[in-house]
N, C-alpha and C positions, 0 to 999 in steps of 0.2 A: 356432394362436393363442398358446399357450401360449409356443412361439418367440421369435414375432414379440415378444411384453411382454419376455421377457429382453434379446433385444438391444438394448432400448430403453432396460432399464434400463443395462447393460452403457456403452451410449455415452452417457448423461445423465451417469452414476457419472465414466466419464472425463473428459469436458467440463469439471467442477466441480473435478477432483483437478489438472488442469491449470493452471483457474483461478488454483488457491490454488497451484501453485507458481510460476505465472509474477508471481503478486501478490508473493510472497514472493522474489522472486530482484530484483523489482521494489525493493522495501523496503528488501535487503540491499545494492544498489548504489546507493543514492541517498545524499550523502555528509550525514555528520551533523554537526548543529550544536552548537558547546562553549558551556555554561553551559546554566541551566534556565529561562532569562527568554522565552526564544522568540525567534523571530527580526524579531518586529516590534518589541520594545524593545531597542535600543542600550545604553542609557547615560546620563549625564550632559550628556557632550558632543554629545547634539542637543538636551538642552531648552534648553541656552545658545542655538541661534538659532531658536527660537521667541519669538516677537513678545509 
């Protein structure tokens, strides 16, 4: 019985450690954006062609 809980926890442990590195490898390769406005405000030059 005893076993069986470790190996369960053993592969939960990995499952999760995996996770967070393939989230993190995820994060690190997704290219970033310059300036701190975000990427749904531009600028100036779109409120000029709003109506």
């Amino acid at each position: 019985m005893e076993n069986g809980k470790k190996k369960i926890w053993i592969c939960l442990i990995t499952v999760v450690l995996a996770a967070v590195v393939i989230g993190l490898l995820y994060y690190m390769s997704t290219p970033q954006e310059s300036g701190g406005e975000g990427f749904l405000i531009r600028g100036e030059e779109v409120s000029g062609y709003v109506l």
